[in-house]
C-alpha positions in Angstrom: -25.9 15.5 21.5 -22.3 14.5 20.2 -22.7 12.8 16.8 -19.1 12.7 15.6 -15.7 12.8 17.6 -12.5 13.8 16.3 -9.6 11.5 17.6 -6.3 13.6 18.3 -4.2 10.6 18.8 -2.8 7.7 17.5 -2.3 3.8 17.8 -4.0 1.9 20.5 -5.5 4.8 22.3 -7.1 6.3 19.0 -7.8 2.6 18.1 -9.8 2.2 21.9 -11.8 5.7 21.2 -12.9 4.7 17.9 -14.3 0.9 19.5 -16.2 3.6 22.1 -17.4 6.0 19.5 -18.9 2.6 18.0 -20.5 1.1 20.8 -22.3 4.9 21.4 -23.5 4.8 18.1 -21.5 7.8 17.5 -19.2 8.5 14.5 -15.4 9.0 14.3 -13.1 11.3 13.1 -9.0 9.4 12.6 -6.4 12.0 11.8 -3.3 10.7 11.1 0.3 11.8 10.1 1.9 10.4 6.7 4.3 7.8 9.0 0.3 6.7 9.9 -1.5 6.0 7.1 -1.3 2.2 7.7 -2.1 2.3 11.4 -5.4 0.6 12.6 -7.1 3.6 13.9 -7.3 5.0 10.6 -8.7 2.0 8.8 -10.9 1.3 11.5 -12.9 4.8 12.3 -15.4 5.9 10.3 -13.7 9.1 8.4 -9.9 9.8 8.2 -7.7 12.7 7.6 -4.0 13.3 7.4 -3.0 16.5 9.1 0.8 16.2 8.4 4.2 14.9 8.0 5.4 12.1 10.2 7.0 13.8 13.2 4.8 14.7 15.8 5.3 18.4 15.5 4.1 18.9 12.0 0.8 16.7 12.4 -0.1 15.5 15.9 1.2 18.7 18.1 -0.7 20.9 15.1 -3.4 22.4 17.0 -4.7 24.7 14.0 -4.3 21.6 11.7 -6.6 19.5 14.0 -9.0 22.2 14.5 -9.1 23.0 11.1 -9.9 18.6 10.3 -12.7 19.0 12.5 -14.3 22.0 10.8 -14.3 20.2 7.3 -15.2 16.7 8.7 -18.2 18.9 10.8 -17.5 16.9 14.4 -18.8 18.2 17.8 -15.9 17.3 19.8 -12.7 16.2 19.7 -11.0 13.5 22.4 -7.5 13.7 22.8 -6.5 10.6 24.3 -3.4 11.0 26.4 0.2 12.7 25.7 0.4 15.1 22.5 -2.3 18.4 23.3 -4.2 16.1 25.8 -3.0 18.6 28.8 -2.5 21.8 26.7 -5.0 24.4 28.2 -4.6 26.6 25.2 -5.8 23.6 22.9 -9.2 23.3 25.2 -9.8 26.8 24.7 -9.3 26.8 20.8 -11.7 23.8 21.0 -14.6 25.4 22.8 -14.1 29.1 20.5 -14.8 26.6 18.0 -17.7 25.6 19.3 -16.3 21.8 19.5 -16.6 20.2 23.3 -13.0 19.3 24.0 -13.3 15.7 25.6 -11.3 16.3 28.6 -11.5 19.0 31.9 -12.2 22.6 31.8 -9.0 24.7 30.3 -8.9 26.5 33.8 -8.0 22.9 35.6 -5.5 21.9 32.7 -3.8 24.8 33.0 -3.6 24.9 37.2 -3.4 21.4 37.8 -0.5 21.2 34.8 1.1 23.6 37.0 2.7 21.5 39.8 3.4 24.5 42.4 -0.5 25.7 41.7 -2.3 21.9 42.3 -0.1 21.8 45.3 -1.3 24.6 47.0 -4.7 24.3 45.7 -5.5 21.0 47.2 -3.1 21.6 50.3 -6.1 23.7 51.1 -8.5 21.4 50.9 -7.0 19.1 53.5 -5.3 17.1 51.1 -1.4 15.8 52.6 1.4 17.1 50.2 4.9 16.7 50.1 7.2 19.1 52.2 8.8 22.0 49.5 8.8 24.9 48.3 6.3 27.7 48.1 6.2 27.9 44.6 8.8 27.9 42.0 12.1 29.0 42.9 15.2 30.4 40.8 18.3 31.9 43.0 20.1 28.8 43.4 21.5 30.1 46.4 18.1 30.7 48.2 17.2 27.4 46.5 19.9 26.3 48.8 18.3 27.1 52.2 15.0 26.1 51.4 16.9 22.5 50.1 18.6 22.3 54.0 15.3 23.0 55.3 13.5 20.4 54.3 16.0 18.2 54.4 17.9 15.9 52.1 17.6 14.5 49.8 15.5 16.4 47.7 13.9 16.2 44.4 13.9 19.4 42.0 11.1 19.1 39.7 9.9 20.7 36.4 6.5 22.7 37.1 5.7 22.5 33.5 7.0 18.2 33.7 5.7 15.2 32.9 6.9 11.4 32.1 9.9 12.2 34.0 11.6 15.1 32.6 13.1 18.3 34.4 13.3 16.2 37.4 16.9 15.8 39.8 17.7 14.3 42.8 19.9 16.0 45.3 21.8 14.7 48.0 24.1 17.5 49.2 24.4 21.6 48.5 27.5 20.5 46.3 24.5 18.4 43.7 22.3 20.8 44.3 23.3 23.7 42.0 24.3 21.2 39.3 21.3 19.1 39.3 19.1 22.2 39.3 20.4 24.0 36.3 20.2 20.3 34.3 16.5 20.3 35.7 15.5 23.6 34.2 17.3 22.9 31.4 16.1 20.2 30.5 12.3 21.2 30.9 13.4 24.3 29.2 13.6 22.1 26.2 11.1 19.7 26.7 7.9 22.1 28.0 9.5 25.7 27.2 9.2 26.7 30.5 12.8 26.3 33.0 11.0 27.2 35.9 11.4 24.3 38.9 10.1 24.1 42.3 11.9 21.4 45.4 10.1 19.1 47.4 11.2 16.4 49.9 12.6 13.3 48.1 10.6 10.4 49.7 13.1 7.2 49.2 11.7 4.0 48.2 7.7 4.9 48.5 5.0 3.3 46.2 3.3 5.1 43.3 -0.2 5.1 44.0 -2.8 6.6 42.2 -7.0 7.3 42.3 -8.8 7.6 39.0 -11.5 10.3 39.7 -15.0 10.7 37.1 -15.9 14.1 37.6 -19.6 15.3 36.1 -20.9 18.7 35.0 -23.6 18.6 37.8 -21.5 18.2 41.0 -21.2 14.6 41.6 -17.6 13.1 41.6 -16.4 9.1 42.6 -13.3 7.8 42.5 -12.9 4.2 40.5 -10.5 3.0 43.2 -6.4 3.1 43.4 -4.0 1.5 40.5 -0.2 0.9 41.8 2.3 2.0 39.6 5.4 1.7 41.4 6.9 0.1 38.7 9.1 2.4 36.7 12.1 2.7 34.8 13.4 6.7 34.9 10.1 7.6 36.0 8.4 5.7 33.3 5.9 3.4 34.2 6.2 0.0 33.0 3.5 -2.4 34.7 0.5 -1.4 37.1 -2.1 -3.2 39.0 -5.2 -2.7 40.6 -5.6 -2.8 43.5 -2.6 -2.0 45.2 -1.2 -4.9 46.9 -0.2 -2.7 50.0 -3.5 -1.1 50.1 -5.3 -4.7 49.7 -4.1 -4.9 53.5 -4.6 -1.3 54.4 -8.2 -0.9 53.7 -7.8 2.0 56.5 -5.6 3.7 53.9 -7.5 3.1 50.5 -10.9 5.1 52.6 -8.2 8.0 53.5 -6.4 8.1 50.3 -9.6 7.9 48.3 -11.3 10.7 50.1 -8.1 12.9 49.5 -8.1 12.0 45.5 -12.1 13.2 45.7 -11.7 16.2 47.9 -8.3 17.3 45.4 -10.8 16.7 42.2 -13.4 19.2 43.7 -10.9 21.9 45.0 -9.6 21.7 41.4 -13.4 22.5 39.9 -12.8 19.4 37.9 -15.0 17.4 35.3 -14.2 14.3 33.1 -12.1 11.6 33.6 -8.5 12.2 36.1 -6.2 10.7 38.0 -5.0 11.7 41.3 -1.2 10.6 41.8 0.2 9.6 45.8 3.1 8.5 47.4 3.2 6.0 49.7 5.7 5.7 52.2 7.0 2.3 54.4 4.9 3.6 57.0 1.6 4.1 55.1 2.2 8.4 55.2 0.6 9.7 51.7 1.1 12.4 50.1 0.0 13.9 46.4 2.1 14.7 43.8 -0.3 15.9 40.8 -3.0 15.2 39.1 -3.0 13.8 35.4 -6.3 16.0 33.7 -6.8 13.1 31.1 -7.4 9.6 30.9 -3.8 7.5 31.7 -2.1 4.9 29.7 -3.8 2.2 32.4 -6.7 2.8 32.7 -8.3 -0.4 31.5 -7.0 -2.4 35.0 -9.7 0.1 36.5 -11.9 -1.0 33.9 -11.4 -4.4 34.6 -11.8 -4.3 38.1 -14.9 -2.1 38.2 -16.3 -2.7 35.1 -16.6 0.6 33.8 -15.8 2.2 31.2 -13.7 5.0 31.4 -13.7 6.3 27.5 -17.7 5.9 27.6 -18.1 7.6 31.0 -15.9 10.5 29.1 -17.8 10.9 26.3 -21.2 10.7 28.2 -19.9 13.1 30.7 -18.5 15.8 27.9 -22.4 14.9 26.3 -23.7 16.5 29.7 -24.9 13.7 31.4 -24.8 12.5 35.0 -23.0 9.9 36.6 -25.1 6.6 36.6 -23.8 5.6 39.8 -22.9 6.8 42.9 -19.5 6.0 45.4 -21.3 3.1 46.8 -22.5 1.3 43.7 -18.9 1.0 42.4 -16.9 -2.7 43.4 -13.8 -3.9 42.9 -14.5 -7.9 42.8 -11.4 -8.4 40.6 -7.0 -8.1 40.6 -5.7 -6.6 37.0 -2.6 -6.4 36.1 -1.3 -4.2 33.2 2.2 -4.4 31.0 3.1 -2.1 28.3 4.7 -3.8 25.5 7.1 -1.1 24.2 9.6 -1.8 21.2 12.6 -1.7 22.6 15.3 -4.2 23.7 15.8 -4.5 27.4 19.0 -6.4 27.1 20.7 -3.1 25.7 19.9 -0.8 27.7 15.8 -0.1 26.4 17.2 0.8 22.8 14.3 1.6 20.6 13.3 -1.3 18.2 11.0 0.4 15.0 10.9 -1.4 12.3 8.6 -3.9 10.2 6.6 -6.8 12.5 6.8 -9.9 10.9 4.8 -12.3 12.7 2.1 -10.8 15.6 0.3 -13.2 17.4 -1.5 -11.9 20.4 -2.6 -13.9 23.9 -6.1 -14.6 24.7 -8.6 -16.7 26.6 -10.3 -16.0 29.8 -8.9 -13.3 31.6 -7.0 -11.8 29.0 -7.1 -8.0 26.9 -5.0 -6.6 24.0 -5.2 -3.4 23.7 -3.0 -2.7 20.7 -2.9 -1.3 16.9 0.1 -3.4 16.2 -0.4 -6.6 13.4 1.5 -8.4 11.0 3.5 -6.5 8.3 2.7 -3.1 10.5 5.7 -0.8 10.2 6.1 0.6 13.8 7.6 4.2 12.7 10.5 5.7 14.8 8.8 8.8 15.3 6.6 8.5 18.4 6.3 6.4 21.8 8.1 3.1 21.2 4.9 1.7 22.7 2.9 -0.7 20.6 0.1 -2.5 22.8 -1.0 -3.0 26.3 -1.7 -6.8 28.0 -3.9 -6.6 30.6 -5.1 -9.7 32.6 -7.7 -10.1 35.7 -9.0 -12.4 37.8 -10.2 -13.6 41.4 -7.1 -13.1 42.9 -3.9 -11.4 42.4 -2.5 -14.6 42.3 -3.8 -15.6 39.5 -4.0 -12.6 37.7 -0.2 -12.5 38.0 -0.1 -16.6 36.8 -1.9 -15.3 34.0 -0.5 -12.2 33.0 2.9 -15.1 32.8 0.7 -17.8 30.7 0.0 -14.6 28.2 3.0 -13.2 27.6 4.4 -16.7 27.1 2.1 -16.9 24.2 2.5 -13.3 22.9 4.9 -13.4 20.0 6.1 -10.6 18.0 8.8 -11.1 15.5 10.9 -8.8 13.6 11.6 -6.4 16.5 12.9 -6.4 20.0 10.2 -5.6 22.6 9.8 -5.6 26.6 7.8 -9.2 26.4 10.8 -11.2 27.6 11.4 -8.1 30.7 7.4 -8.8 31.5 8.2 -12.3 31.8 11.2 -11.7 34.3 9.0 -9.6 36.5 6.2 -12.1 36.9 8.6 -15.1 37.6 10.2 -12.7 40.5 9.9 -13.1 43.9 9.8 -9.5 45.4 7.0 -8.8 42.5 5.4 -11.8 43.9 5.2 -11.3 46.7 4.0 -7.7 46.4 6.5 -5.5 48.3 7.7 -3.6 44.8 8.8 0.2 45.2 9.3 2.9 43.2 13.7 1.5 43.9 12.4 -1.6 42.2 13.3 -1.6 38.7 17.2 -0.6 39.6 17.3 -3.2 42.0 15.3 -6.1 39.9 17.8 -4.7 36.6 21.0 -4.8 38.6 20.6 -9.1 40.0 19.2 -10.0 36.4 21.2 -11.1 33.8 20.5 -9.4 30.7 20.6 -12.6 28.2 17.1 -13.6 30.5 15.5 -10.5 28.0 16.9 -12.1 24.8 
């Protein structure tokens, strides 16, 4: 039975484990770095240590520092959160040679689904749709070339080793090609330490669609429903919903999407929480992209429709316990809505805002979450994610989710810094977001008709 938990994160995600250990009646572990000592997850868990100096990779990205916090502090397991060693296979292992349950997949589905050539083909044979590319990685740029004219432009050259948008390049002719491959495996080069890139069919204009999956140790897996992310900015997501407003009229779809994202989850041997990732074309043609092996930034709009939740169902499933419910049991009787408030200041160009928060005032009432670790006087450092809280609203309709998510941010006021509030408040108020026919082209488009003094 897990008594303590290790958190190997920080701000609101390490802040929403720690509210879980609670609930469980099970302890917590905070590690922080030096730029986190003031940070609510560390005043708020039960024990805390600091692992490090403020960058990330002398504290949060030290896996021997981490492992070595859990041996004095005595914990069972350790939960990652998302982003730092969340989806580093080697880190799992190091965990269970420890004899500490890593709170998260088995290291063999990290490490295959984190490669994007290997989840492709391993769920292409399961029956699962994928999009038209390459058979594995590829590095001759001029056979790179063929395979590019035989699928057909444009095509998108991707980083198998990527994430949150880097080492990825669109092509449009063989004269982009060879330029926009070498900055792709550059770039992931850098980033992941691994150039290696594969090319697959760039789908123009589809909708980000994605299936959270619970996976336990005794078989059973369920998918919580679909989130639509199609909101992005470079490939960073900036608002999701659930359901998806296309698939709210496609309920033909959701049944055929949802039995892909279960039928990818078992052909990966998967357990925990994941997230099965789609696109959607104009014509309703899905295919996968990859699967995320840990819990996702928005998760709680699941939580909120469904009324599960996904950080419990992680622990209890790492604790070796069955699923409570079964595909049937699980509803989705309510529309949520989810922005991430980022410092940063949309009206020049999504600059990075640290810096000391003066006044912090969050939304409530009916409807209406915070997940954040910001608060007055917190100093947001300007080493990590320039993301400092999450607003997520629900209700009946997606109607009045979306009135509401507008009535909140209205009230949300941060001073001190720039943030994305005043972007948030653009979207809501805009027609094509209304209405619900965002894409993936949506943020160019919404950026490029939108004066920038509206984000002041």
């Amino acid at each position: 039975m897990i008594q303590k938990i290790l958190i190997a994160n920080r701000g609101e995600i390490a802040l929403r484990i720690v509210r879980a250990c609670r609930e469980l009646g099970i302890k917590s572990l905070a590690v922080y770095s030096e730029a986190d000592v003031q940070s609510l997850h560390v005043q708020l868990a039960d024990e805390a240590i600091c692992i490090g100096g403020p960058k990330s990779a002398d504290s949060y990205l030290r896996a021997d520092r981490i492992i070595a916090a859990a041996e004095i502090a005595d914990v069972d397991a350790i939960h990652p959160g998302f982003g730092f060693l969340s989806e580093n296979a080697e880190f799992a292992e190091q965990c269970e040679s420890c004899n500490i349950k890593f709170i998260g997949p088995p290291a063999a589905a990290i490490r295959n689904m984190g490669d994007k050539a290997v989840a492709k083909e391993t769920v292409k044979k399961a029956g699962v749709p994928v999009v038209p590319g390459s058979d594995g990685t590829v590095s001759n740029e001029e056979d790179a070339v063929k395979i590019a004219r035989e699928i057909g432009y444009p095509v998108i050259i991707k980083a198998v080793a990527g994430g949150g948008g880097r080492g990825m390049r669109v092509a449009h002719n063989d004269i982009s090609f060879a330029k926009e491959m070498r900055v792709a495996s550059n770039e992931a080069e850098k980033a992941f330490g691994n150039g290696e890139v594969y090319i697959e069919k760039f789908v123009e204009n589809p909708r980000h669609i994605e299936f959270q999956v619970l996976a336990d140790s005794h078989g059973n897996v369920v998918h919580l429903g679909e989130r639509d992310c199609s909101i992005q900015r470079r490939h960073q997501k900036l608002i999701e919903e659930a359901p998806s407003p296309f698939l709210i009229a496609n309920p033909g779809l959701r049944k055929a999407m949802g039995d892909a994202a279960i039928n990818a989850t078992k052909a990966a041997d998967y357990e925990n929480a994941g997230t099965v990732e789609f696109l959607v074309d104009a014509k309703g043609d899905f295919y996968f992209i990859e699967m995320n092996t840990r819990i996702q930034v928005e998760h709680p709009v699941t939580e909120e429709v469904t009324g599960i939740d996904l950080i419990k169902q992680q622990i209890l499933i790492a604790n070796g316990e069955k699923l409570a419910f079964r595909q049937e049991d699980i509803t989705f009787e309510r529309h949520a809505i989810e922005c991430r408030i980022n410092a940063e200041d949309p009206a020049r160009n999504f600059t990075p805002s640290p810096g000391t928060i003066g006044l912090y005032y969050s939304p409530g009432g009916h409807g209406v979450r915070v997940d954040s670790h910001a608060y007055s006087g917190y100093q947001i450092p300007p080493y990590y994610d320039s993301m400092i809280g999450k607003l997520i609203c629900y209700g009946k309709t997606r109607e009045i989710a979306v009135q509401r998510t507008y009535r909140a941010l209205s009230e949300y006021l941060i001073r001190g810094i720039k943030t994305t509030i005043p972007l948030h408040k653009a979207i809501m108020q805009d027609p094509v977001f209304k209405e619900g026919k965002a894409t993936t082209a949506y943020m160019e488009d919404f950026l490029n008709r939108t004066p920038n003094d509206m984000f002041d």
